[in-house]
C-alpha positions in Angstrom: -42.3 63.6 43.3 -41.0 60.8 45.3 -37.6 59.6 45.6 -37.0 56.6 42.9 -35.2 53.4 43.5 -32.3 54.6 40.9 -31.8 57.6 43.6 -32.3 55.9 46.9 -29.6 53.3 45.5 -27.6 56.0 44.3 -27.7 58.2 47.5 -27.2 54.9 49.7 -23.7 54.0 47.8 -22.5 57.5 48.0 -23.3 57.1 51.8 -21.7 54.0 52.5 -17.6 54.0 52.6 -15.9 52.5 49.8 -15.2 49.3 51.2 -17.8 48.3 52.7 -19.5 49.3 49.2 -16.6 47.1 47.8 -17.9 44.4 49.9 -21.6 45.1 49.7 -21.1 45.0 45.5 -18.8 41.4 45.8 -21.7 40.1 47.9 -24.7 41.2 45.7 -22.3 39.8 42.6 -22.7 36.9 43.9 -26.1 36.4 45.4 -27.2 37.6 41.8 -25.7 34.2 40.1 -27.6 32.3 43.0 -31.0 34.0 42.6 -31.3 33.3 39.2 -30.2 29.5 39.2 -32.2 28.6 42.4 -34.8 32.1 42.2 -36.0 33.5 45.3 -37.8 31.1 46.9 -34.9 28.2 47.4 -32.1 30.4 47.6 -31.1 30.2 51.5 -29.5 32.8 53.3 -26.6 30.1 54.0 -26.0 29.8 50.4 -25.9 33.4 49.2 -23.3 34.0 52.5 -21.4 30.7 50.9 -21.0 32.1 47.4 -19.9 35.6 48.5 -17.7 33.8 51.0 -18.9 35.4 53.6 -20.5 34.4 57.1 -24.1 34.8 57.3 -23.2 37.4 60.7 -21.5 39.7 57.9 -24.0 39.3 55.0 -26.7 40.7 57.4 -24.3 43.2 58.8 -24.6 44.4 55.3 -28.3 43.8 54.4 -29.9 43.6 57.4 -33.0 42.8 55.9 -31.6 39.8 54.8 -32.6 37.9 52.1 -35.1 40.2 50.8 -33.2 43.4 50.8 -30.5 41.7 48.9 -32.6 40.4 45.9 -34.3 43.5 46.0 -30.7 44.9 46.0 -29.7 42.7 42.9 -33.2 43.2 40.7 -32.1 47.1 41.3 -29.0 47.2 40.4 -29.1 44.2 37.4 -32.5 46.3 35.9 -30.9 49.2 36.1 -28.1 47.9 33.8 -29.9 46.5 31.3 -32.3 49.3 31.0 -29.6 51.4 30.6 -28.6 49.1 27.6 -32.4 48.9 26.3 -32.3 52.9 25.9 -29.0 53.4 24.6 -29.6 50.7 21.7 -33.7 52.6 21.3 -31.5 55.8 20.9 -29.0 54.5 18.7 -32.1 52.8 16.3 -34.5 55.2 16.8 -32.6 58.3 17.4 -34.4 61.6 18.5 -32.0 63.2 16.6 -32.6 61.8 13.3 -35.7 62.7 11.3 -37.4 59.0 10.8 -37.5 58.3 6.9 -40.3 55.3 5.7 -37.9 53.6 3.6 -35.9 52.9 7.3 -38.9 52.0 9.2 -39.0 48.1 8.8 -35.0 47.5 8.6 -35.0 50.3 11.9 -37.6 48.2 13.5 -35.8 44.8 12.9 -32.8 46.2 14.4 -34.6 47.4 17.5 -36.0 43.7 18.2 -32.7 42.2 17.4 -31.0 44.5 19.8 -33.6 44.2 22.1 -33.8 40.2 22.4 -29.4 40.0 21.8 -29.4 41.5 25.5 -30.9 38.2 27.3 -27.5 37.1 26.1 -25.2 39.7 27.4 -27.1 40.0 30.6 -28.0 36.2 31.1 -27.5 36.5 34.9 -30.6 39.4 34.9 -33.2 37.7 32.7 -32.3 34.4 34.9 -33.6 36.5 37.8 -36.4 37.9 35.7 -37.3 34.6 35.0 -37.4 33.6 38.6 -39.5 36.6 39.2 -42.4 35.8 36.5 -42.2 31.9 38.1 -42.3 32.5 41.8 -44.4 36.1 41.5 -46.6 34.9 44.8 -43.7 34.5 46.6 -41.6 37.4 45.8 -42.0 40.6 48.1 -44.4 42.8 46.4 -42.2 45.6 46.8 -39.2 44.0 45.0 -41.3 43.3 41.9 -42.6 47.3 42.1 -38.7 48.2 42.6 -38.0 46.1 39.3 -40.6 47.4 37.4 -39.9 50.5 38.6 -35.9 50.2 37.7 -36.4 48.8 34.3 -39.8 47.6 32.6 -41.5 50.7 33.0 -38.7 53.4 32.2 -38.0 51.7 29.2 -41.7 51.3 28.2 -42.3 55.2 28.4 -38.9 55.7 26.4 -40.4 53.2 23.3 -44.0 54.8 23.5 -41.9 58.1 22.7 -40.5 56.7 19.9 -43.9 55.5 18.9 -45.2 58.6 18.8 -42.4 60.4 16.9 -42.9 57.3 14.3 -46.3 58.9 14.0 -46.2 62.3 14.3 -43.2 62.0 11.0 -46.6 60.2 9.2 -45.0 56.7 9.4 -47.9 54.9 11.8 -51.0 55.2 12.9 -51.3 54.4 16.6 -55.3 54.4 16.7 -55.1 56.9 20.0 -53.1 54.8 22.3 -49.3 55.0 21.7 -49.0 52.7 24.9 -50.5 50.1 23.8 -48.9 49.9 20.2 -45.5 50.1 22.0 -47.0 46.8 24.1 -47.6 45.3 20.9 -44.4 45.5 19.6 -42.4 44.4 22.7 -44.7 41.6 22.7 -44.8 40.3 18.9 -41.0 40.7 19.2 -40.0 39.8 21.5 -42.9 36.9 23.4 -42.1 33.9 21.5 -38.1 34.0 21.7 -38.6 34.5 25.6 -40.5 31.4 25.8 -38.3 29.2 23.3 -35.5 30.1 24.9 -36.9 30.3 28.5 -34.9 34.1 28.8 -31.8 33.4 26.4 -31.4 29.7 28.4 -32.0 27.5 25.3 -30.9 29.8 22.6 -32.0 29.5 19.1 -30.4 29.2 16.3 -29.3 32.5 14.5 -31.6 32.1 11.3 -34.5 31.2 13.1 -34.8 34.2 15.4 -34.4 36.6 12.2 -37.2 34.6 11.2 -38.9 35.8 14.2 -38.1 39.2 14.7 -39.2 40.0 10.9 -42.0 38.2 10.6 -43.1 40.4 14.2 -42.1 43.3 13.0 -44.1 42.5 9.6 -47.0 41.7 11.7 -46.8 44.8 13.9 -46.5 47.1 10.7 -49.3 45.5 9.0 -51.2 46.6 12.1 -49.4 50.2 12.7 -48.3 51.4 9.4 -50.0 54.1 7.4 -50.8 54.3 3.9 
């Protein structure tokens, strides 16, 4: 099996010496709140140096492949993060751990989507570049949007088609043979229509009207899903 971006970035920072890490981490900070207010395309290589306060001579002394090995840097690195949030709130909800009961289900469910969508909050600065990366997807580097999808959509995707199937193997839904796709569905019906209202957390809503949302989703995905 190949090396994954999570281990190559992982193996790089134990490589490099802790300052220049230091520095390396102060400069990807910062391109990271530039990316996602201008995105890929009109963020220069002037104005990334600018914001870490460094010359451009020093920000490609640290990413010599300039502009796109530092966004690719920061999609890494922000992904990682907020997957890393995504699983810990699926295994909180949904633990492995706990035998699922059907009087949980729906409330269990709710929670998941509200826990899910409340992280465009905490991690505005990441679903500002994801924005930027669904906008300007013919001009980003193919290889950074398979290192993000890589880093965060598709870990966390496998992780919530497990929790599909233990739904249904404890008799709680029927995923009609394709636990993928029912895991698709519920990211989508939960989570499609805040993204665009909001543009990625943006614009939020008010409280009341996501919980509408989420539970009339989550009603919908049941009614497709649910046995009995």
């Amino acid at each position: 099996m190949g090396e994954t971006n999570d281990s190559r970035l992982e193996r790089a920072r134990r490589e490099v010496p802790p300052r220049k890490l230091q520095k390396q981490m102060a400069i990807a900070s910062a391109a990271c709140t530039v990316f996602g207010r201008e995105g890929y395309a009109r963020a220069s290589v002037d104005a990334l140096a600018a914001a870490a306060s460094v010359s451009t001579r020093t920000l490609y002394n640290h990413f010599p492949g300039g502009k796109a090995q530092l966004f690719q840097t920061v999609v890494i690195w922000t992904s990682s993060e907020v997957r890393d949030a995504q699983l810990a709130r699926l295994h909180t909800v949904l633990d492995p751990q706990r035998p699922p009961r059907a009087d949980d289900l729906e409330r269990d469910l709710v929670s998941l989507a509200r826990a899910f969508t409340g992280l465009m909050t905490d991690y505005a600065n990441h679903f500002a570049l994801v924005r930027h990366i669904h906008a300007e997807a013919d001009h980003v580097p193919p290889e950074v949007l398979d290192a993000w999808l890589e880093a965060g959509p598709e870990p966390v995707g496998r992780a919530l088609t497990e929790a599909m199937v233990r739904l249904e193997d404890a008799g709680l839904l029927d995923l009609h043979g394709d636990a993928a796709l029912a895991a698709s569905h519920f990211s989508a019906l939960t989570s499609h229509r805040i993204v665009q209202t909001t543009h990625y957390g943006v614009l939020p809503l008010p409280a009341e009207e996501t919980d509408r949302l989420i539970t009339g989703a989550v009603a919908a995905f049941l009614r497709a899903y649910r046995t009995g």
